[in-house]
C-alpha positions, 0 to 999 in steps of 0.5 A: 725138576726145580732142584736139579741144578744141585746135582751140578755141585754133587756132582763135582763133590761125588766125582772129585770124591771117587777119583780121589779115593778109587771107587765107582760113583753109583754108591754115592749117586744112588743116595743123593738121588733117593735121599736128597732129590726123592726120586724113585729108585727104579728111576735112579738106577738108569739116571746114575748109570748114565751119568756113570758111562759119561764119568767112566767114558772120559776116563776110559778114553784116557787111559786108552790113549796111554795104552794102559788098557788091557782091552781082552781082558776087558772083553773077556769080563763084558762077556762074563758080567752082561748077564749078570747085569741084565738079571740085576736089571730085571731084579730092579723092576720086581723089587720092591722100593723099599727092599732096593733101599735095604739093600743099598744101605746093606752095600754102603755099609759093606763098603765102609768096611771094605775101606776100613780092612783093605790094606792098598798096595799102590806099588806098580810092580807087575805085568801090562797083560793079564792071563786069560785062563786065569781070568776065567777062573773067576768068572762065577764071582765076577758075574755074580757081582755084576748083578749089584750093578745091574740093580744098583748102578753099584759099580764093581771096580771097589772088587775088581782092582784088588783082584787084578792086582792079587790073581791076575798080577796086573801093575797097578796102573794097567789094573785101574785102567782096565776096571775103569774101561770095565766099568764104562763097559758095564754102564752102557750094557746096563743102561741098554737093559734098563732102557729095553725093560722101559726104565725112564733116567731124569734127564734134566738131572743127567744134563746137570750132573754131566759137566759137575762129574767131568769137572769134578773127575779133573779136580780129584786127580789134582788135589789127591797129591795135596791131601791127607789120604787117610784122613779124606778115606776116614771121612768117606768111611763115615759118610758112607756109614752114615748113609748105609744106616739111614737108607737101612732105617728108612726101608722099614 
């Protein structure tokens, strides 16, 4: 594909983005790839989670060395989300398109609001390990969220830091640490389903976009202290209203 070269740059700009703000970047990827790049969304799925396990991978690796990773926990969600996961999977190949569409712009739009009603706590004030059986109280809307993932490459860290934090009683940095590791999870489970129902990723895209979200991963963390947060979050929130509205009016 001729325009592949732009993902390196969006994938700077979306990386840099979502490390700054604290989000997964399949709810930015999948517009880019459908509204700029014209790729199908079947294909865009797996091209996005593929770029989202290398992103999700690094940062994983990370955090795993600084011993902030509650690993059972981690393994307790990956049990709970896989199958959800492969139903969204299944669910992205008899969908039509254009419904796939609709549906993502009805996701962007709810996390524009979901960004303009959460009020963040970024105290680090709580435990480094989570209780199990707590955990497993939620795993009915854990595994129902990961269907979106399946089917949209939309991550579910946006949902579960806040759950962490509130339910399980995570600090802050262990919560992001263990949703990150979650996430990483998620991709690789979602990009073996894909694979086994005969998805195809753009490979030249996935090779530019690489290095642009590695780079771009590197960025965010630095500026995030030089920026106003609240000004970067009403910029997001418009953009991501913006995008939730045309791919709505597209898919009709």
């Amino acid at each position: 594909m001729p325009d592949s070269w732009i993902s390196l740059p969006a994938g700077v700009l979306i990386a840099t983005m979502v490390s700054v703000v604290g989000i997964g970047g399949g709810i930015l990827w999948m517009p880019f790839f459908i509204i700029v790049l014209k790729i199908s969304p079947e294909s865009a799925v797996l091209t996005s989670l593929l770029i989202q396990t290398a992103g999700m991978g690094s940062g994983t690796l990370t955090f795993a060395r600084k011993k902030q990773v509650d690993f059972r926990l981690v393994i307790c969600l990956l049990i709970v989300t896989a199958p959800g996961i492969a139903a969204g999977a299944y669910l992205s190949h008899v969908i039509n398109p254009k419904n796939l569409e609709f549906v993502l712009g009805i996701l962007a739009l709810a996390t524009a609001m979901i960004f303009v009603s959460a009020s963040h706590q970024y105290g680090d004030i709580g435990q480094d390990r989570a209780q199990l059986k707590n955990a497993r109280k939620f795993a009915l809307i854990t595994g129902s969220l990961a269907v979106v993932s399946g089917l949209l490459s939309v991550s579910i860290g946006e949902w579960l830091v806040p759950l962490m934090r509130s339910k399980l009683s995570l600090r802050m940095q262990v919560a992001v640490a263990t949703s990150i590791a979650t996430v990483f999870g998620n991709c690789v489970i979602g990009v073996l389903f894909h694979f086994l129902l005969g998805s195809h990723a753009n490979l030249p895209i996935v090779l530019w976009a690489v290095p642009g979200v590695i780079i771009g991963g590197q960025i965010g963390p630095r500026i995030a202290i030089h920026i106003n947060e609240r000004m970067l979050k009403e910029i997001f929130i418009f953009f991501l209203t913006l995008i939730g509205i045309h791919l709505i009016y597209n898919s009709f």
